[in-house]
DRENKOL-918275 format. One record per residue (C-alpha): residue in one letter; chain; x negated, y, z negated. Coordinates in steps of 0.05 Angstrom, whole numbers, plus 5000, padded with zeros to 4 digits. Example, Ala and Ser with C-alpha at 12.3 -4.5 7.8 and 13.67 -1.06 7.14 Angstrom:
 res chain   px   py   pz
   A     A 4754 4910 4844
   S     A 4727 4979 4857
This chain:
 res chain   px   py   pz
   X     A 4024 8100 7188
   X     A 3959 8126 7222
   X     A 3957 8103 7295
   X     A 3891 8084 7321
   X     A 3876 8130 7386
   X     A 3848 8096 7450
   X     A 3782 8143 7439
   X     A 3746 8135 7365
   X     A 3678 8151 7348
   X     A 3645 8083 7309
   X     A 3591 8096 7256
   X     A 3540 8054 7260
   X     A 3464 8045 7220
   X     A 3407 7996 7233
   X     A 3402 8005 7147
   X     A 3434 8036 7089
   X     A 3433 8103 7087
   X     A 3453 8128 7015
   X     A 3454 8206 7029
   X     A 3486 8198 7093
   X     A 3551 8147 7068
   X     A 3554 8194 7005
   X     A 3570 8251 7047
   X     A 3617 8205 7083
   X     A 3657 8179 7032
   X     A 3662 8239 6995
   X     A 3686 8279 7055
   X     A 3727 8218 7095
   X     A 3789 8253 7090
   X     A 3758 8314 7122
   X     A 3715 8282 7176
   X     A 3780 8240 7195
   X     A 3828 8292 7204
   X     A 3775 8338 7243
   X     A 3777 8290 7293
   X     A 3849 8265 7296
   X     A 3862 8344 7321
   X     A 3831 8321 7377
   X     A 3866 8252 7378
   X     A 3804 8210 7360
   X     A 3803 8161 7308
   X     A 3744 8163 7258
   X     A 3721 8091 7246
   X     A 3680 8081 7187
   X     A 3674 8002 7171
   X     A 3674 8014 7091
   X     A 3751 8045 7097
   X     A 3769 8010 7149
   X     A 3768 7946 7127
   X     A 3811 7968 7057
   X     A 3854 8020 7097
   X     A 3928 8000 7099
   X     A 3949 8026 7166
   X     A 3880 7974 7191
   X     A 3922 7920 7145
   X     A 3985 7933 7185
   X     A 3950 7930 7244
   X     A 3916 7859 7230
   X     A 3972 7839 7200
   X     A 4016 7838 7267
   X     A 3959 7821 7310
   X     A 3922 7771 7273
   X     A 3962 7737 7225
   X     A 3917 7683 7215
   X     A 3855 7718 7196
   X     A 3857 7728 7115
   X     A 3796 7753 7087
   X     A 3768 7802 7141
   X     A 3768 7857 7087
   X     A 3719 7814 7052
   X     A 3671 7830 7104
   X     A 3607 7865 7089
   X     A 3591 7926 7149
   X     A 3522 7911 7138
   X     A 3527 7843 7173
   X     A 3576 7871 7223
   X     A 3528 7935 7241
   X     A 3477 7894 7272
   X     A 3520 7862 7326
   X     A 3559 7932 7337
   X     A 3490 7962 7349
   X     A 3466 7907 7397
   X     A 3539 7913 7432
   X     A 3541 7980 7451
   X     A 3455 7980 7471
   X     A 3457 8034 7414
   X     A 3377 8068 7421
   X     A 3374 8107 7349
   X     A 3333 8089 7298
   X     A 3387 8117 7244
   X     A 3457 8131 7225
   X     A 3497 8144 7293
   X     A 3563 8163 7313
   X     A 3592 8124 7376
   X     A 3640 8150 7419
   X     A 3683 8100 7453
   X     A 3745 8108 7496
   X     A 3792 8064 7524
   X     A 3793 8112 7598
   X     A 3713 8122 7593
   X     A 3675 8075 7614
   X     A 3609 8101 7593
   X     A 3587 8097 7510
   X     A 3556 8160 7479
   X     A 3519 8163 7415
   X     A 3508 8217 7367
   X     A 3451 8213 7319
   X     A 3455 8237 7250
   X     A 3411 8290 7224
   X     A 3385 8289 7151
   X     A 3444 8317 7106
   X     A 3417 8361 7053
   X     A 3450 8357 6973
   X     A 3508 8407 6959
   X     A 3517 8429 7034
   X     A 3533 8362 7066
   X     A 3603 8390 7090
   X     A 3578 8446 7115
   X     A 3531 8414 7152
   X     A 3585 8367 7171
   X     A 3628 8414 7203
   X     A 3571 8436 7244
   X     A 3562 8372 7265
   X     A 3626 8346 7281
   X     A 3639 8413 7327
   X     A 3580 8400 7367
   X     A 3607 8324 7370
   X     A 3674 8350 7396
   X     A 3639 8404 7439
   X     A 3594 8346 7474
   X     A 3659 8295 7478
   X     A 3698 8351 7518
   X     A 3639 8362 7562
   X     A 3633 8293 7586
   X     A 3708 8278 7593
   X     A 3706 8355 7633
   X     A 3646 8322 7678
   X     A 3685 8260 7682
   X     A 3752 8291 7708
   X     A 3700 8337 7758
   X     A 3678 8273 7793
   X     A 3749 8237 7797
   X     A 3778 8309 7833
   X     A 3715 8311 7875
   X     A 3706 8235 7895
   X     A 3777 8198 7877
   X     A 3792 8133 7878
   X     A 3813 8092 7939
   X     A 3854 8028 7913
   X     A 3861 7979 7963
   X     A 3914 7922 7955
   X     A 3905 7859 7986
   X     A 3973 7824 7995
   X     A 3973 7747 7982
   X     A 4025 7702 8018
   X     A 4090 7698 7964
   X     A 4143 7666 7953
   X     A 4209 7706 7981
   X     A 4274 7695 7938
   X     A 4337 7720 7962
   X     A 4382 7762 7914
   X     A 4413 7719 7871
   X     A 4478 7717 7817
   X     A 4450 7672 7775
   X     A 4423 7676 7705
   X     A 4353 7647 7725
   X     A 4340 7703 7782
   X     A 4350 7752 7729
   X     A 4308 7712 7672
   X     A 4248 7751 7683
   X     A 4279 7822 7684
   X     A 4335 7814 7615
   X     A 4302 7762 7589
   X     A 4249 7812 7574
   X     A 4279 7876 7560
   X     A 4256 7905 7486
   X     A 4291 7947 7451
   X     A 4261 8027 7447
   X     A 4247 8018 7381
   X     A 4211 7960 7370
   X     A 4171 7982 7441
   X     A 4158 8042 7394
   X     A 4122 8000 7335
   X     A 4087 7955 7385
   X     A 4059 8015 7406
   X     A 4041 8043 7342
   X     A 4004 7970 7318
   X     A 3971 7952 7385
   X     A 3898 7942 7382
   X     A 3855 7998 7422
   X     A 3801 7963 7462
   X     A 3739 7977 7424
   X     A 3792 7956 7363
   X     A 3796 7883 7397
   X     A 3717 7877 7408
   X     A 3706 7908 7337
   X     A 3758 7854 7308
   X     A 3722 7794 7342
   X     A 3665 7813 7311
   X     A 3707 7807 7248
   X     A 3724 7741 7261
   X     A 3647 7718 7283
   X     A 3625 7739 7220
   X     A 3683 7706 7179
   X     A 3680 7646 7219
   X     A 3753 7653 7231
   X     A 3795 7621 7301
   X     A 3862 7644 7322
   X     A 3915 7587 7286
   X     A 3986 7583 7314
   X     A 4028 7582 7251
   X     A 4080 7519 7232
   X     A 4151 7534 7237
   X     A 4187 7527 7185
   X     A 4259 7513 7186
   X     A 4306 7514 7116
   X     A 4362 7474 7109
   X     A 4406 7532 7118
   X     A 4376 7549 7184
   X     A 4332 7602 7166
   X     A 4268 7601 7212
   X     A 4193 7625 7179
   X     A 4121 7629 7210
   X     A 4092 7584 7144
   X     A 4016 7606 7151
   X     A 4033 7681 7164
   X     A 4053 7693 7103
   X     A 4117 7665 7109
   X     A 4138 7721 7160
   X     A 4210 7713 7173
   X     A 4236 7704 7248
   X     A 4309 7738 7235
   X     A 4368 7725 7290
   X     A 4431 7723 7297
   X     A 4474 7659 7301
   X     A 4479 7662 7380
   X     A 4414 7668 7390
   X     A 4391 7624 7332
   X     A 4436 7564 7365
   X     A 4408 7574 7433
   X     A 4336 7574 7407
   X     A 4344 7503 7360
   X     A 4364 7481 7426
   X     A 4316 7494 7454
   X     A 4262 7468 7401
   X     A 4303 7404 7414
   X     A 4286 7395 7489
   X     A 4216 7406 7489
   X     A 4217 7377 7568
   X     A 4251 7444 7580
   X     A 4322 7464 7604
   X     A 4342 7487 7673
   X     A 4396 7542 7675
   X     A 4432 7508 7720
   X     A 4448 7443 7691
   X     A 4463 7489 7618
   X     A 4526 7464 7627
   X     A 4509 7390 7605
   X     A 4483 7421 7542
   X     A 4549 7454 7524
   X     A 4575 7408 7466
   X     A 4502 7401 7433
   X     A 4500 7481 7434
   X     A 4570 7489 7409
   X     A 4554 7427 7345
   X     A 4488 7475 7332
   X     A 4522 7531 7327
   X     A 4578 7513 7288
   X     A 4535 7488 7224
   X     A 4500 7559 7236
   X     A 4551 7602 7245
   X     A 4595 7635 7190
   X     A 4657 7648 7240
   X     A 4712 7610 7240
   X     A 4755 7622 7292
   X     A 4736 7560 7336
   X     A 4766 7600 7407
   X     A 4723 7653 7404
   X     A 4657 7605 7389
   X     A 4689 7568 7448
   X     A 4681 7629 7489
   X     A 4616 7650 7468
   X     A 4586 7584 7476
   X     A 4619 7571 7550
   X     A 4593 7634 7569
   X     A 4513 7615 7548
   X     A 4518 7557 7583
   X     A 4552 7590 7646
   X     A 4489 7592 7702
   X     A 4522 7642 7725
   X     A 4527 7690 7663
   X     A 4476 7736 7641
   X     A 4488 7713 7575
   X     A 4429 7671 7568
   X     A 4389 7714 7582
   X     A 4407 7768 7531
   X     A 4400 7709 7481
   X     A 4334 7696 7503
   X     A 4313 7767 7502
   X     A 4339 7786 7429
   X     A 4297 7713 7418
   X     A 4235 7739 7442
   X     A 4250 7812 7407
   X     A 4253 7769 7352
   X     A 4185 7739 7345
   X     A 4157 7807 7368
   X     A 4181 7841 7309
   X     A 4140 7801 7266
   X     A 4070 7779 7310
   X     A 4042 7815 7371
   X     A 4054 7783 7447
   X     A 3997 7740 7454
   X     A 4024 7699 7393
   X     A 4089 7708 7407
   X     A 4098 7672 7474
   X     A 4082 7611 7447
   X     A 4148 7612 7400
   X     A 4204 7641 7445
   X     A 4229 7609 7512
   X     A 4186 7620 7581
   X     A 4202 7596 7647
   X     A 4181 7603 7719
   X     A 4249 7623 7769
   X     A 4271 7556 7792
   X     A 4245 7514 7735
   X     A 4257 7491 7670
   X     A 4259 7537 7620
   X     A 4218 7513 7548
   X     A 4184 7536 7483
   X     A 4111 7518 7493
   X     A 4105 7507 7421
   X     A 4067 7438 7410
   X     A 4130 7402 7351
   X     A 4086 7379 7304
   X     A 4078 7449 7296
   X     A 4153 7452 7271
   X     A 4172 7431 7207
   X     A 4253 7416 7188
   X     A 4282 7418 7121
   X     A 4334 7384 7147
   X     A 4317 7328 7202
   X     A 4390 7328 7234
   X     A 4377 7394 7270
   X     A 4336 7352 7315
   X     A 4403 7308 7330
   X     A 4434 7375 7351
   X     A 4460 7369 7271
């Protein structure tokens, strides 16, 4: 999958230009990999908005939005131009960057039939030439005049080192696996990614939609209007979130305990095992306040979601919680949808 950099240069014209998104497309491979050597990401609205690894990439961060591909650059150009104060009367190539602050533009010059990659590879040299000056000049005046962060310390709240589960909620209960930190990575939106996408969704007319939750009758949990993206867990996990959904007034950790024979009902009519000691056991030890068990549960919960929609989504499906209050999925319930209405009986 190609992995949008944090720097990207954006093309950009006030009106078609048939020579100049002729040379383009018939050299895109060639333009794009010239400057991926250099870790920039060529951005050219025609391919993007058909490109797969773009698809991935709107796929996990905005499920919702369905027909940005049917977008047409020309209507998008206009507010890209206006956006970045671009000054050129023609075709331009804008640099942006993630760790610079200032926008650079590079005009095109008129590409002549039969040599357009050669004068192409001119081009995109001095490009690369001018971007490593002003990252050089940039670097010059951090050595010369660096930063001075000051921190300004606000009265907090001191807790004392605690044993139980809900002192350690925020640390395990959001621990990721290295992997799936890996493909968050890979499909996060770059910031001139984000502003370019919003755009997107101006144009479309499109609003961010939390999907319904769909729950089968044999306890299988979907995102409905993402596509049907399935949530995958375990049985533990899977027991301790349907408990969850079923207290949306929240749960405190330390009063888990009271909760123990709806958990252990739920996950009985989940789980596949059947020797009842060691469900016992797993169950008294999620509702212990005391274990660290819940939290693991909640973590692979929130590891989850994130395998399927990006953070921002996400936290409105798995369970939050401040230390020393009730823990809760945020998730307005008319939102979730039951094949089977017993699950909200605690089955």
């Amino acid at each position: 999958m190609y992995q949008y950099k944090s720097e990207a240069l954006i093309y950009v014209e006030p009106s078609y230009d048939n020579k100049v998104n002729k040379a383009i497309a018939d050299n895109y491979q060639f333009i794009r990999d010239s400057f991926k050597q250099k870790r920039i990401s060529f951005i050219y609205l025609p391919k993007l908005l058909s490109n797969d690894s773009f698809s991935k990439v709107m796929d996990y961060n905005r499920p919702y939005f369905k027909n940005y591909n049917q977008a047409d650059p020309a209507k998008l150009y206009p507010q890209l131009i206006k956006h970045f104060n671009i000054r050129s009367n023609g075709p331009a190539l804008v640099y942006v960057s993630d760790e610079v602050d200032e926008i650079h533009e590079f005009e095109f010059f008129p590409l002549t039939s039969g040599i357009a990659k050669e004068q192409l590879t001119v081009y995109i040299r001095e490009i690369l030439h001018e971007i490593n000056r002003i990252k050089t000049e940039i670097q010059l005046k951090e050595d010369k005049y660096p930063h001075i962060w000051f921190k300004i310390s606000e009265p907090s709240v001191q807790y004392e080192n605690g044993n139980d589960a809900d002192s350690h909620f925020d640390r395990v209960a959001f621990e990721i696996p290295e992997e799936l930190r890996k493909k968050i990575n890979e499909l996060k939106e770059a910031g001139y990614l984000s502003k370019l996408i919003e755009f997107l969704e101006e144009l479309q007319k499109t609003t961010r939609q939390l999907s319904r939750l769909h729950i089968t009758k044999d306890f299988k949990i979907y995102l409905m209007d993402y596509e049907m993206k399935e949530v995958q867990m375990s049985p533990l996990p899977k027991a301790l979130y349907f408990l969850f959904l079923n207290h949306p007034e929240g749960i405190l950790f330390k009063e888990l305990t009271d909760y123990r024979t709806e958990l252990m009902t739920i996950y009985k009519n989940i789980s596949l095992r059947e020797n009842p000691d060691e469900a016992r056991e797993s169950i008294k030890k999620m509702t212990d306040p005391f274990d660290n068990s819940v939290n693991e549960k909640c973590s692979r919960i929130r590891a989850a979601f994130l395998r399927v929609i990006a953070e921002d989504i996400a936290e409105n499906y798995y369970i939050i919680g401040s230390r020393g209050e009730a823990k809760k999925i945020v998730l307005n319930r008319e939102l979730v949808i039951y094949e089977k209405e017993q699950i909200l009986q605690g089955l």
